[in-house]
LUMKOLLUM-603533 format. One record per residue (C-alpha): residue number from 1; residue in three letters; x, y, z. Coordinates in nm, 2 decimals. Example, Ala and Ser with C-alpha at 12.3 -4.5 7.8 and 13.67 -1.06 7.14 Angstrom:
REM residues 2
k; r; px; py; pz
1; ALA; 1.23; -0.45; 0.78
2; SER; 1.37; -0.11; 0.71
END
This chain:
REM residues 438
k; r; px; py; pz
1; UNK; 9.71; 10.74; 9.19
2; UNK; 9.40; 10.58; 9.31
3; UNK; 9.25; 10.26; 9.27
4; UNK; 8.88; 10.36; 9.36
5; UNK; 8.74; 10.08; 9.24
6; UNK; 8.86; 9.83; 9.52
7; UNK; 8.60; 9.99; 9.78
8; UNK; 8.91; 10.07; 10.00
9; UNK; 8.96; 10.39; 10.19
10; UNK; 9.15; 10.63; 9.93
11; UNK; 9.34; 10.96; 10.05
12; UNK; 9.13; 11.25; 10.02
13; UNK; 8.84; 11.08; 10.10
14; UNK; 8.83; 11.22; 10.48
15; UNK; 8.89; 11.57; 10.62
16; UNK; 9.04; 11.52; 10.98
17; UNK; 9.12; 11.27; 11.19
18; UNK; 8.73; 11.23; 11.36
19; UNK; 8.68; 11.05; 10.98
20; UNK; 8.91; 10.83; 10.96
21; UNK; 8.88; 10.74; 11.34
22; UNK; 8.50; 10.65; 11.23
23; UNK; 8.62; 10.42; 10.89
24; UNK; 8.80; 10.22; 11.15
25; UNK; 8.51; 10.19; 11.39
26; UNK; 8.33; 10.07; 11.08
27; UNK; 8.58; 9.77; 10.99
28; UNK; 8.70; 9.66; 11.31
29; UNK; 8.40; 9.44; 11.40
30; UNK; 8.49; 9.27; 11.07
31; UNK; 8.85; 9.23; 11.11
32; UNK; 8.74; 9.05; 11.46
33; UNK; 8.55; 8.81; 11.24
34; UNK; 8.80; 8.72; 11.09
35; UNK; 9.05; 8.67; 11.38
36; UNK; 8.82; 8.46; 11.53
37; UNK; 8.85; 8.13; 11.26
38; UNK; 9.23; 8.12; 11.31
39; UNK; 9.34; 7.90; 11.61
40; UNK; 9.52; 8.11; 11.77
41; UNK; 9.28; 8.40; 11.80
42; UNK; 8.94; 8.17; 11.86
43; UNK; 9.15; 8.06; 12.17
44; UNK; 9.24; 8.47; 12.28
45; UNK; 8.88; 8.54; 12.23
46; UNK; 8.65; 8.27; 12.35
47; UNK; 8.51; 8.52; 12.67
48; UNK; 8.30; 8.74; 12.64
49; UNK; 8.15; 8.97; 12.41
50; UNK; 8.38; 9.05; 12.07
51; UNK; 8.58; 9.37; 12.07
52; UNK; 8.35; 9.63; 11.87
53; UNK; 8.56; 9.93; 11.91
54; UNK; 8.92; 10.06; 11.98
55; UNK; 8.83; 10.12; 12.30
56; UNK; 8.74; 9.75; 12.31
57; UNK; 9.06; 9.62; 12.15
58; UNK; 9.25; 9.76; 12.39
59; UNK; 9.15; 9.51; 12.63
60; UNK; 9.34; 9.25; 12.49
61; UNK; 9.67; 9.09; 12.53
62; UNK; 9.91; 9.23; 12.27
63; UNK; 10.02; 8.96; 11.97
64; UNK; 10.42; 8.88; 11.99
65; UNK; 10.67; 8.78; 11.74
66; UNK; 10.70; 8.48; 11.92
67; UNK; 10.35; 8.44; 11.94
68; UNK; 10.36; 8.43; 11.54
69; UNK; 10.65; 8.15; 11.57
70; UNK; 10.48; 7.90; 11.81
71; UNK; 10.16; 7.93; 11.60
72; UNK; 10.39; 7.85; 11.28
73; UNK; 10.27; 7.71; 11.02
74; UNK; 9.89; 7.75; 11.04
75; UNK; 9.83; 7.88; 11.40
76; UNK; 9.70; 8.22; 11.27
77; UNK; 9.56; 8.16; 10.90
78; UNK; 9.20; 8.25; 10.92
79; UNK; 9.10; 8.11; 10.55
80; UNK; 9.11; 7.74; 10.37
81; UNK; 9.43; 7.71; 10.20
82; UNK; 9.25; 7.72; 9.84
83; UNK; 9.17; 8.14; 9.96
84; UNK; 9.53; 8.16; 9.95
85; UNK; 9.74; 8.38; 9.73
86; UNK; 10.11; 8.36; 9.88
87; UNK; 10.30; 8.28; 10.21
88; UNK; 10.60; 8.48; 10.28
89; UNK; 10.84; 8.53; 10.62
90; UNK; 11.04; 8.80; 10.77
91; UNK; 11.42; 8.84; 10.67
92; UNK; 11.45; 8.89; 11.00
93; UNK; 11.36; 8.55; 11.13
94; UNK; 11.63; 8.34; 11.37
95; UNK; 11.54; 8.00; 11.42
96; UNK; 11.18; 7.96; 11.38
97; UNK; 11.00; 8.16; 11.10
98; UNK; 10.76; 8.44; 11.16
99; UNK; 10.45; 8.31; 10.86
100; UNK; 10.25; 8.55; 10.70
101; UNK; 9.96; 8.47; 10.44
102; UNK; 9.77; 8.70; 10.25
103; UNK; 9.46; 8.63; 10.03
104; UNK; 9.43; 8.77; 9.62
105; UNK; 9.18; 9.06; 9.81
106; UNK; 9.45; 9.09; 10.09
107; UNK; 9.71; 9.19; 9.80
108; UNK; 9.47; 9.46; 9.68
109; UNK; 9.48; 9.64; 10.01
110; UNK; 9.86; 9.57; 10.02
111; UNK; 9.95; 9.72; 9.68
112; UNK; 9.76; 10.04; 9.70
113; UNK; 9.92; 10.13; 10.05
114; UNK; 10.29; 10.08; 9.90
115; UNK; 10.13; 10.26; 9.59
116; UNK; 10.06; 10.60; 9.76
117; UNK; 10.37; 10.77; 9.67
118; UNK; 10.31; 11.13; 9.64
119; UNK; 10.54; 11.16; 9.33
120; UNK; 10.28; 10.92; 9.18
121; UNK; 10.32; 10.61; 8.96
122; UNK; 10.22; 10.57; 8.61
123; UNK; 10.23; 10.33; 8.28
124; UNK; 10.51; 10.56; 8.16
125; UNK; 10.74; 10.42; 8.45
126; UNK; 11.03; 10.17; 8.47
127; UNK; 11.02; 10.03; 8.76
128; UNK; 11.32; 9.86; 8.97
129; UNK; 11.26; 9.62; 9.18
130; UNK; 11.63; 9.59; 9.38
131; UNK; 11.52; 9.38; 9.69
132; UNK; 11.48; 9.02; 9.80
133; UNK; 11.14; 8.85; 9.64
134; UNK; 11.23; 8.47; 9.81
135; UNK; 10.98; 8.44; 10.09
136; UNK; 10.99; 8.77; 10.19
137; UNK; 10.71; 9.04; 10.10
138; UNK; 10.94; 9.34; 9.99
139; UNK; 10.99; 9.30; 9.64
140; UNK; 10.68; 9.11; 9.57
141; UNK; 10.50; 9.39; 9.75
142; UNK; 10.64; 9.70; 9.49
143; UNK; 10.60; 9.48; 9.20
144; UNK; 10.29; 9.43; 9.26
145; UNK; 10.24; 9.79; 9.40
146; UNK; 10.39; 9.87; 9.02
147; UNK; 10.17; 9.69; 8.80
148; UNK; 9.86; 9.83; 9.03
149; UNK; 9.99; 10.12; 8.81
150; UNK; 10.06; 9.99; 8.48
151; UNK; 10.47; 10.07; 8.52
152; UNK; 10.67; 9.78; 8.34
153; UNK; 10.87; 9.60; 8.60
154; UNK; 11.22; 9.52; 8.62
155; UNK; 11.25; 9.24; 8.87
156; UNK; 11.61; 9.27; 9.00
157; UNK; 11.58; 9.12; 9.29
158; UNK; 11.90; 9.17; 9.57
159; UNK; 12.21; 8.92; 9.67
160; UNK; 12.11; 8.73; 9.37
161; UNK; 12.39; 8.62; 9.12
162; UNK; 12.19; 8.70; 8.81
163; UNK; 12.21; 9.07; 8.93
164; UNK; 12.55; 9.17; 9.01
165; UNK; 12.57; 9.53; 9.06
166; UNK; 12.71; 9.59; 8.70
167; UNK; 12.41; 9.48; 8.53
168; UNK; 12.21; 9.70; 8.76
169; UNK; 12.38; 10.01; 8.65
170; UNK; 12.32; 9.88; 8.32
171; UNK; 11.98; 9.84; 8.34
172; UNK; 11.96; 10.19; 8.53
173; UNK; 12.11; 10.31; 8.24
174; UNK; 11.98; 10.13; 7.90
175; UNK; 11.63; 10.13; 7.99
176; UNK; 11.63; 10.43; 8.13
177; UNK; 11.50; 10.33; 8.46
178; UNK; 11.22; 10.62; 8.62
179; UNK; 11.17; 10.46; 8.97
180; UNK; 11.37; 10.21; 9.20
181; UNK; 11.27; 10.03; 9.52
182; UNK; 11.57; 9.94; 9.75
183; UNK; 11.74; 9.97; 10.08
184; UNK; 11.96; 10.30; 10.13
185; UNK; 12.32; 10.15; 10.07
186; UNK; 12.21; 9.99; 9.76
187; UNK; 12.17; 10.36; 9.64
188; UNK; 12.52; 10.43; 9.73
189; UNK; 12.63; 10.09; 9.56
190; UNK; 12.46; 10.17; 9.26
191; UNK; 12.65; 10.56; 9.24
192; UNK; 13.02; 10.35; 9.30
193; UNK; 12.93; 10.09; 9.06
194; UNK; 12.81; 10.34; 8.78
195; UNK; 13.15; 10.54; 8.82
196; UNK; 13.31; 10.22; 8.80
197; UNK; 13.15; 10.22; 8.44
198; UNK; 13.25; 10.52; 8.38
199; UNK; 12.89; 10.70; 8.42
200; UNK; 12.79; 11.04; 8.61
201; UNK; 12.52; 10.93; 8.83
202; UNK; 12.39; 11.26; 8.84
203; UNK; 12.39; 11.34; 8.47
204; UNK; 12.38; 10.99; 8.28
205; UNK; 12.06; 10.84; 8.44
206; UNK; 11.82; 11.16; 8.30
207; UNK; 11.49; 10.93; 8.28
208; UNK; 11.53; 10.82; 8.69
209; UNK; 11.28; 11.02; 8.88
210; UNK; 11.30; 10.90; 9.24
211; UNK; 11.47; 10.64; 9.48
212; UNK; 11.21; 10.46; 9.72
213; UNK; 11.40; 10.32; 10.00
214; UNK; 11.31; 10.08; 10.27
215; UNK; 11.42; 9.83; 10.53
216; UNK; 11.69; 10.02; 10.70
217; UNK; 11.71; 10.35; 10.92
218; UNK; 11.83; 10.62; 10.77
219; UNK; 11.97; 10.89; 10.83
220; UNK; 11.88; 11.31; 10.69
221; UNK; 12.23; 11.34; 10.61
222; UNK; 12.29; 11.00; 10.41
223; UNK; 11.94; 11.06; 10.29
224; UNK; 12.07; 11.41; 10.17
225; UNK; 12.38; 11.29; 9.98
226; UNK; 12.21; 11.03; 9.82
227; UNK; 11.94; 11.24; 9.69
228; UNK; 12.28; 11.51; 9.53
229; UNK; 12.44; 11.19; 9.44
230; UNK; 12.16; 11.11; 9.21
231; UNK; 11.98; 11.44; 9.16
232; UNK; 11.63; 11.29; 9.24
233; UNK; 11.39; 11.28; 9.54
234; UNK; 11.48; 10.99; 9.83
235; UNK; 11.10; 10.85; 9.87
236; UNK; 11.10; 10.64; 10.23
237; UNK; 10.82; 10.39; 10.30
238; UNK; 10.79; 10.21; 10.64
239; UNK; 10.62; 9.83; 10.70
240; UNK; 10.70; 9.50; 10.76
241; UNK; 10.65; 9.12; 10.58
242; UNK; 10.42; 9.06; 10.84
243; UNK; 10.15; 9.37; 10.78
244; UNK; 10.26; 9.54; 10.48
245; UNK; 10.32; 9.93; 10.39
246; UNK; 10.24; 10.09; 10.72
247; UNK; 10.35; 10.44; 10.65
248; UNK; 10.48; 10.67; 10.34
249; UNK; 10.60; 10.97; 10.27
250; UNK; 10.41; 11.29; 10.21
251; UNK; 10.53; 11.60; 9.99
252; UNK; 10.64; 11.75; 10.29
253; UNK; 10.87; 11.49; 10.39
254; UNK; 10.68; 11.38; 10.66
255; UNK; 10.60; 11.00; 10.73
256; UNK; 10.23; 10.90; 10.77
257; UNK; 10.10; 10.62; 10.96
258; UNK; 9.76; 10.47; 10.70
259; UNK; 9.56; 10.49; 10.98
260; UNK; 9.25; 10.48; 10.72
261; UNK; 9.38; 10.09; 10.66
262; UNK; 9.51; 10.01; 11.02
263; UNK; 9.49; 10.10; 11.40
264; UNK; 9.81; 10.21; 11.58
265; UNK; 9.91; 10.20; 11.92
266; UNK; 10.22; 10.30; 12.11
267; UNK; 10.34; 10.09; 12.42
268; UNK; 10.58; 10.14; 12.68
269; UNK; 10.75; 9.85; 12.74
270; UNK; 10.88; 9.97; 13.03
271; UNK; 10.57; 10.12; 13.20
272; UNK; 10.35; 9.82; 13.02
273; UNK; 10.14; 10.17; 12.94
274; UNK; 9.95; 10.20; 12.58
275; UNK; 9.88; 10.53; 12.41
276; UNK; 9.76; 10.67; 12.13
277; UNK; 10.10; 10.87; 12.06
278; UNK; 10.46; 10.96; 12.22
279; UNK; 10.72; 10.73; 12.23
280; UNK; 10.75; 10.40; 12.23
281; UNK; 10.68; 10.05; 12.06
282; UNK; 10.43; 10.04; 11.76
283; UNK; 10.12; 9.81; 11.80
284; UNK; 9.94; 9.74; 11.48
285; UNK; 9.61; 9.59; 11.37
286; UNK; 9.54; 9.59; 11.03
287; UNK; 9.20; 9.64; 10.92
288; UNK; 9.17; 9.46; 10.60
289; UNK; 9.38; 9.15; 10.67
290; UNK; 9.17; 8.83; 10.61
291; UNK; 9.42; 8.54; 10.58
292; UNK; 9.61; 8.64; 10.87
293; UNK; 9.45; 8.87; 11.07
294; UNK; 9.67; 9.07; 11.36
295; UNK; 9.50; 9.22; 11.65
296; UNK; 9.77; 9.42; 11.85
297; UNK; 10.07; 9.34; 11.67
298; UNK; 10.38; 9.43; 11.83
299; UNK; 10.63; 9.51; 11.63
300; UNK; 10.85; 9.59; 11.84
301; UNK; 11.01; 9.91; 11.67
302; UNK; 11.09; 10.19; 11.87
303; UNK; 10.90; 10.50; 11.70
304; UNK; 10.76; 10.84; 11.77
305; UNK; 10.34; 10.92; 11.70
306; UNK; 10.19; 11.27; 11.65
307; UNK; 9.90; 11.33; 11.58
308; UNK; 9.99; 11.71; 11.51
309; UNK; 9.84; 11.86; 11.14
310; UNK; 10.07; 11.86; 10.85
311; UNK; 10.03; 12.11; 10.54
312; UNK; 10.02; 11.81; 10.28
313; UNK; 9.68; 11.78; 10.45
314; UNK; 9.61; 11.41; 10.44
315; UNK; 9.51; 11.40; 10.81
316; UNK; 9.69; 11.11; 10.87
317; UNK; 9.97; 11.06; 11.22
318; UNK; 10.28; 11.12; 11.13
319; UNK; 10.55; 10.88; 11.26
320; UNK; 10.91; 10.87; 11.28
321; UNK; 11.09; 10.57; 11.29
322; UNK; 11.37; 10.55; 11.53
323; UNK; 11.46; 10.19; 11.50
324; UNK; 11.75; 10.05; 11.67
325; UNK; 11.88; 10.44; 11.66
326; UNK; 11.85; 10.43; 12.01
327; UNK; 12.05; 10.14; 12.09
328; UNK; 12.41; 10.22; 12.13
329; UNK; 12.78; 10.09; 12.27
330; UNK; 12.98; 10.25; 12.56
331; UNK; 13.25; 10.41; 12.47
332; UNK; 13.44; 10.60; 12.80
333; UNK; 13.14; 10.77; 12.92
334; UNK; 12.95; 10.79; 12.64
335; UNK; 12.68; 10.61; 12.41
336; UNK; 12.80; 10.56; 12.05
337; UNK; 12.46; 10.50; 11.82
338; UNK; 12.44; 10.40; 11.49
339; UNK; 12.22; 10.70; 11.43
340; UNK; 12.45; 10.98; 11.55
341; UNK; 12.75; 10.83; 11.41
342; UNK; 12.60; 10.79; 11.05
343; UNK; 12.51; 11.16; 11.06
344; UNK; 12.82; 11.28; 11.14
345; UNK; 12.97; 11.06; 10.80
346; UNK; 12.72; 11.16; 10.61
347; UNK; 12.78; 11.57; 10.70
348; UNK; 13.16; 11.53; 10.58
349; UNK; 13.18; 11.78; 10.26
350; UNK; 13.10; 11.57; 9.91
351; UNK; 13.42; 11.67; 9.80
352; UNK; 13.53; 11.41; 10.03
353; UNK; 13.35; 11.15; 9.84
354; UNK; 13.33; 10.90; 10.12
355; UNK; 13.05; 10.69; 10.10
356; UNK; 13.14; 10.36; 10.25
357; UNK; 13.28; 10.32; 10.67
358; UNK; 13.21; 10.11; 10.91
359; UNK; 13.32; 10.16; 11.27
360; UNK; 13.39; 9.93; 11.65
361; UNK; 13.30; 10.08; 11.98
362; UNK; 13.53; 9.97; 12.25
363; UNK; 13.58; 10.03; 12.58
364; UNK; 13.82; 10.34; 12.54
365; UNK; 13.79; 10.39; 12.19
366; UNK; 13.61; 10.42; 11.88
367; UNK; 13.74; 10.27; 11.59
368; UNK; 13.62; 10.37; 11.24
369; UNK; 13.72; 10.32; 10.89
370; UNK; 13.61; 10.55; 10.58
371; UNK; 13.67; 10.52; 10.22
372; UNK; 13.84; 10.82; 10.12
373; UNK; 14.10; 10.92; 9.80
374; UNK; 14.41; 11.01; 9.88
375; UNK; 14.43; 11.37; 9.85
376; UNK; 14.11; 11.41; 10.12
377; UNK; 14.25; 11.14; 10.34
378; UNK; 14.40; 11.35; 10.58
379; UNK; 14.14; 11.67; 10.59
380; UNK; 13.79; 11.36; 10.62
381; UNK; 13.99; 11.19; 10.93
382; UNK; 14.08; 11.48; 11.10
383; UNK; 13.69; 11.67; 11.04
384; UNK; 13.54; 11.31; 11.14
385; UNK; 13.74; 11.26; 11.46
386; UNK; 13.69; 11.64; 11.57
387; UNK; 13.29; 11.58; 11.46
388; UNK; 13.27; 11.23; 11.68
389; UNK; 13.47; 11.40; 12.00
390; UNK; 13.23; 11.71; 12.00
391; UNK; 12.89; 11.47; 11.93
392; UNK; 13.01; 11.22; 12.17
393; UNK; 13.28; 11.36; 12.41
394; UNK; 13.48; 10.98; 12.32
395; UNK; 13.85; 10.92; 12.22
396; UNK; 13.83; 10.80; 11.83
397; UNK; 14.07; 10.66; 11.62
398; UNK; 13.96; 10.72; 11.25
399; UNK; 14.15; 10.57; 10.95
400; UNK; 14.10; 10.62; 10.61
401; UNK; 14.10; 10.33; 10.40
402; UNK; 14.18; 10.37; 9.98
403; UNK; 13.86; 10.36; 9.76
404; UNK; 13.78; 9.95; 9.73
405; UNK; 13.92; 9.83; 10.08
406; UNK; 13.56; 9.83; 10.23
407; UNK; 13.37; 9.78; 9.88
408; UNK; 13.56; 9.58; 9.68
409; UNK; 13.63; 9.67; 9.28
410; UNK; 13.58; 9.33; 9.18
411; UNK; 13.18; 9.34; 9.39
412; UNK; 13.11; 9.68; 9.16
413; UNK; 13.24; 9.56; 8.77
414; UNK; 13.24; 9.17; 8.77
415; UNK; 13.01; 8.99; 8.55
416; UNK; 12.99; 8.65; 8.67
417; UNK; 12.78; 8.39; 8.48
418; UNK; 12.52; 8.19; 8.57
419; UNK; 12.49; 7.86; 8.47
420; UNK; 12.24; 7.61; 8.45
421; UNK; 12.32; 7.27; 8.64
422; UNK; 12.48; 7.02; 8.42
423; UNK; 12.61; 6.66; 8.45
424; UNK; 12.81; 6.57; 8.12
425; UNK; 13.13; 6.77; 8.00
426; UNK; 13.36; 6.77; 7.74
427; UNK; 13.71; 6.65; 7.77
428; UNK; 13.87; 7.01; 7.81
429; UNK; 13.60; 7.13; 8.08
430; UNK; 13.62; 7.16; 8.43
431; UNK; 13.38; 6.86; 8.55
432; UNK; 13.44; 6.95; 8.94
433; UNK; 13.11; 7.20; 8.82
434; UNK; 12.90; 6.90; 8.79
435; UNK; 12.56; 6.99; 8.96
436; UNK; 12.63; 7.32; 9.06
437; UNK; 12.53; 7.63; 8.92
438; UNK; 12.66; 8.01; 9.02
END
């Protein structure tokens, strides 16, 4: 699992917390260096000495998003553009782009974080790559993560044409796929669409090993079905386009923060007060960021720190990521999160087979529609509406929708083709196609 050639910190090279506190002592002054040749930083840190410690750091201003976007394009790169290996930008920018470039050594460090998955990675794997690769880092980041480790790749991208979510269950199932890399629902897709096809997903994908997932919060309960769906581990990795992998899971099921590779803070936006763990916002800096360095990167997702011990012994904080899980609607006197309510879904019996819902908080009422089969309709609405008044204490109104009213049929079996752009046609084809290509 190790790459111990790249002269990067590797687990098991430390044995608490006082160790890797000192690796980051030792690379700090150089990821300062650094920050100092891009404009935006030489500005922040023209007075006075350098920061030389964390202690140090923690004097300066924190580094926005928007920050990031009034310094697009070059505000923050640090290196000549011939250094560079690839620009990418968050799927979560609005209006102006968040920019992020990382050098051929910056990918190194980048690879080998998203590569420390404790059910390991090998040349025997088959690797799925189901998220987006234009110009954000996601699916460049596991395919590059993959080949770290000699797996062959399968580069299926996400919301792509070429990859309509028949040919993935296809390609789960003829190559006989061993790893995937996705967001949560795509998991549940994927199950719907193999039925669809008439496969077991529990029983007709025996090479599949494990399910990373990314890029969304999820839930214990949907995290639980997917994984009995399936029959495989659920594998969650944390991070962003603009720093990376900042946390994976450990045996235990814990998520750690690669404090080895990157300092973390925790601010209260509130209070303005920064800590070393609790509650709050997470601050990063990563340590071995060249092209782009980030000092005090606010990423403005709401976690939880400890520093408490855990038994896979790899002396790293653990972190859990609440996301928008605590941002809810009003619904009579009480708060309706995303969070909560996906729990309560999710902890309907299997039997039920509900996997897809969405739901509308409004003033008096919340409104929510599930999947369900005919002969469970009645039972799922009734348990979901008692579950939500219990949770919540709020008035629902829960309707259950036939299979294919939220997730269409035609979105889980089609086939469509994907043709090259053409100009000349013959005198029996269609030549309102002229140019296009879907």
């Amino acid at each position: 699992m190790n790459n111990q050639g790249s002269g990067l910190p590797q687990l098991g090279q430390w044995n608490g917390m006082e160790d890797v506190q000192r690796l980051q002592e030792k690379q700090l002054p150089t990821t300062v260096t650094w920050a100092t040749r891009s404009p935006f930083y030489r500005e922040r840190l023209t007075s006075g000495a350098l920061p030389a410690t964390a202690a140090d750091l923690a004097s300066l201003p924190l580094t926005t998003k928007q920050d990031l976007r009034d310094a697009y394009p070059y505000g923050m790169l640090a290196v000549p553009n011939e250094r560079l290996a690839t620009y990418h930008e968050s799927s979560g920018t609005a209006g102006r782009p968040t920019p992020s470039f990382y050098t051929q050594e910056d990918w190194t460090d980048l690879a080998e974080r998203f590569a420390r998955k404790w059910i390991g990675m090998s040349a025997e794997d088959i690797f799925l790559v189901r998220t987006p690769y234009a110009l954000m880092l996601t699916g460049h980041l596991a395919h590059a993560a993959g080949r770290l480790h000699g797996a062959t790749i399968v580069p299926g991208d996400n919301r792509s044409l070429a990859m309509p979510y028949a040919r993935v269950v296809r390609v789960l199932h003829d190559l006989k796929v061993t790893l995937t890399w996705s967001v949560a629902t795509e998991c549940l897709l994927w199950a719907a669409a193999a039925e669809a096809a008439g496969h077991r997903p529990g029983a007709d994908f025996p090479a599949l090993r494990a399910l990373f997932t990314g890029g969304e919060p999820l839930t214990t309960a949907r995290r639980d079905r997917i994984s009995r769906i399936w029959g495989v581990p659920v594998i969650e990795e944390y991070g962003s386009t603009e720093t990376g992998s900042l946390a994976g899971e450990c045996p235990h099921g814990r998520l750690h923060l690669w404090a080895d590779r990157a300092l973390f803070e925790v601010y209260d936006s509130v209070t303005g007060e920064v800590r070393t763990e609790g509650e709050g916002q997470l601050v990063v800096t990563p340590l071995y960021r060249e092209a782009m360095p980030l000092l005090r990167y606010n990423l403005e997702d709401n976690v939880s720190v400890s520093y408490q011990d855990c038994e896979c012994g790899w002396h790293l904080p653990t972190i859990k990521v609440l996301g928008r899980s605590a941002f809810g609607y009003r619904v009579g006197t009480a708060t309706v999160t995303q969070h909560r309510l996906e729990e309560l879904v999710f902890s309907l019996p299997d039997t039920y087979g509900v996997l897809f819902w969405r739901a509308k908080a409004e003033p008096a009422v919340l409104r929510v529609e599930i999947e369900v089969a005919d002969e469970h309709r009645e039972a799922a609405r009734a348990e979901l509406a008692a579950s939500i008044r219990a949770a919540f204490g709020a008035d629902s109104e829960v309707v259950g929708l036939p299979p294919g009213s939220l997730v269409p049929q035609a979105m889980l079996t089609s086939m469509p083709d994907v043709v090259k752009p053409r100009s000349l046609f013959g005198p029996d084809e269609d030549w309102d196609k002229a140019l296009l290509y879907y």
